[in-house]
N, C-alpha and C positions, 0 to 999 in steps of 0.2 A: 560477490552476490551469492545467497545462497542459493541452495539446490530447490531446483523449480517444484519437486516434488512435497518441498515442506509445507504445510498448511501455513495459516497466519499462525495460529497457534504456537506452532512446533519454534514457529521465527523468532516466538517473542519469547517462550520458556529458554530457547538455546542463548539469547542473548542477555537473558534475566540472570541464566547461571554462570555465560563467561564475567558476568563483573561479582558474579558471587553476592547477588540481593535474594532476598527470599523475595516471597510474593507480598506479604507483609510490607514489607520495605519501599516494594515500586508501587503498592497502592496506596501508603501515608505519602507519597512524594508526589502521586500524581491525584489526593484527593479522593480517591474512588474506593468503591467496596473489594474487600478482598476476596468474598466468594467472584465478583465480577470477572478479577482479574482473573482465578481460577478459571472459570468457568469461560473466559477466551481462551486460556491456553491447551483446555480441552478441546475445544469446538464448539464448546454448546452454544445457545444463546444465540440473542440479535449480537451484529456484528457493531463495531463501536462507530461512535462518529469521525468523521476527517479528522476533526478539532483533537479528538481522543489520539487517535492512531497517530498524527505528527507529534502531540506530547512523547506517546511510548519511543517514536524512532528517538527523539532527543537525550530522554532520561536514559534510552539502551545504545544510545550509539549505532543507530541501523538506521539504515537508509530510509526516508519516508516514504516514496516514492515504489520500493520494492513492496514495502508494509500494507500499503496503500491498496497495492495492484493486488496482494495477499487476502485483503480483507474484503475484497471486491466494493472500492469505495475509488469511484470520479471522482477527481479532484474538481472543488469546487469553481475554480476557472476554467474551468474542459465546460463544466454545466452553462457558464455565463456562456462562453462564449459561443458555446451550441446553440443558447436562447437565440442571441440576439444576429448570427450568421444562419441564413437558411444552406449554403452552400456547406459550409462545416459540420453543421448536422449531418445534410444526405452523405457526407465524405464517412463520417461516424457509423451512420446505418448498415452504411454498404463492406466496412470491414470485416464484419464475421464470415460474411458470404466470399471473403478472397481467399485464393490459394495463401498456403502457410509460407512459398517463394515469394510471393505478389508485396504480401505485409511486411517482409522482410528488407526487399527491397527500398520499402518505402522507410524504412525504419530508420535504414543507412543512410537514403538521401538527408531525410531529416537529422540526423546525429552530425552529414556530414559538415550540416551549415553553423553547428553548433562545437567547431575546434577551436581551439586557442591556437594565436599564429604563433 
C-alpha cells in the first residue's frame, strides 16, 4: 500500500511511470482526455467517477479500493447499502466522531472475518 500521505494524484502519476506509459498512453486506453488525466495527477479538477478510478487501478495495477479511498469516492455499494439499512447509515455517520483507537479496532474485527482458512 502506498504511503498514506500521497494524494490520489501522486498514486496514479507513481504507478503511470512504474510501468513506463506516459499520460498519452493511459488516456487513449482509458478513453479520456489527456489534459484530464493531467489535470488528476496534479490535483486540479472535479475528482473522477468510481467507474473512472476502478478503470485507472486496473490499467495501473493498483489497488481500487486504496485509489478509491484516495480520490475521496464511496463505493457505490457502501451508497446502496446505506439507502436501504437505516442502522448502517447511523453506523456510517457516527464514524468520524470515534476515537482513531475505536475505528481501528473496528477495522480489525471486520478484516478479522474476512481470512482465508
Amino acid at each position: 500500500m502506498a504511503d498514506t500521505a500521497e494524494s490520489f494524484g501522486e498514486t496514479i502519476k507513481r504507478h503511470r511511470r512504474e510501468f513506463g506509459l506516459t499520460q498519452r498512453q493511459v488516456a487513449e486506453r482509458l478513453a479520456i482526455d489527456v489534459t484530464y488525466l493531467s489535470k488528476l495527477e496534479n490535483g486540479r479538477g472535479e475528482a473522477p467517477s468510481e467507474k473512472l478510478v476502478r478503470e485507472l487501478a486496473t490499467e495501473l495495477n493498483a489497488d481500487p479500493e486504496e485509489l478509491l479511498a484516495l480520490a475521496g469516492r464511496v463505493p457505490t455499494k457502501i451508497k446502496e447499502l446505506a439507502r436501504g439499512d437505516v442502522e448502517f447509515a447511523r453506523f456510517l455517520r457516527r464514524l468520524p466522531g470515534m476515537a482513531e483507537s475505536q475505528r481501528r479496532k473496528l477495522y480489525r474485527q471486520a478484516n478479522s472475518g474476512h481470512r482465508k482458512p
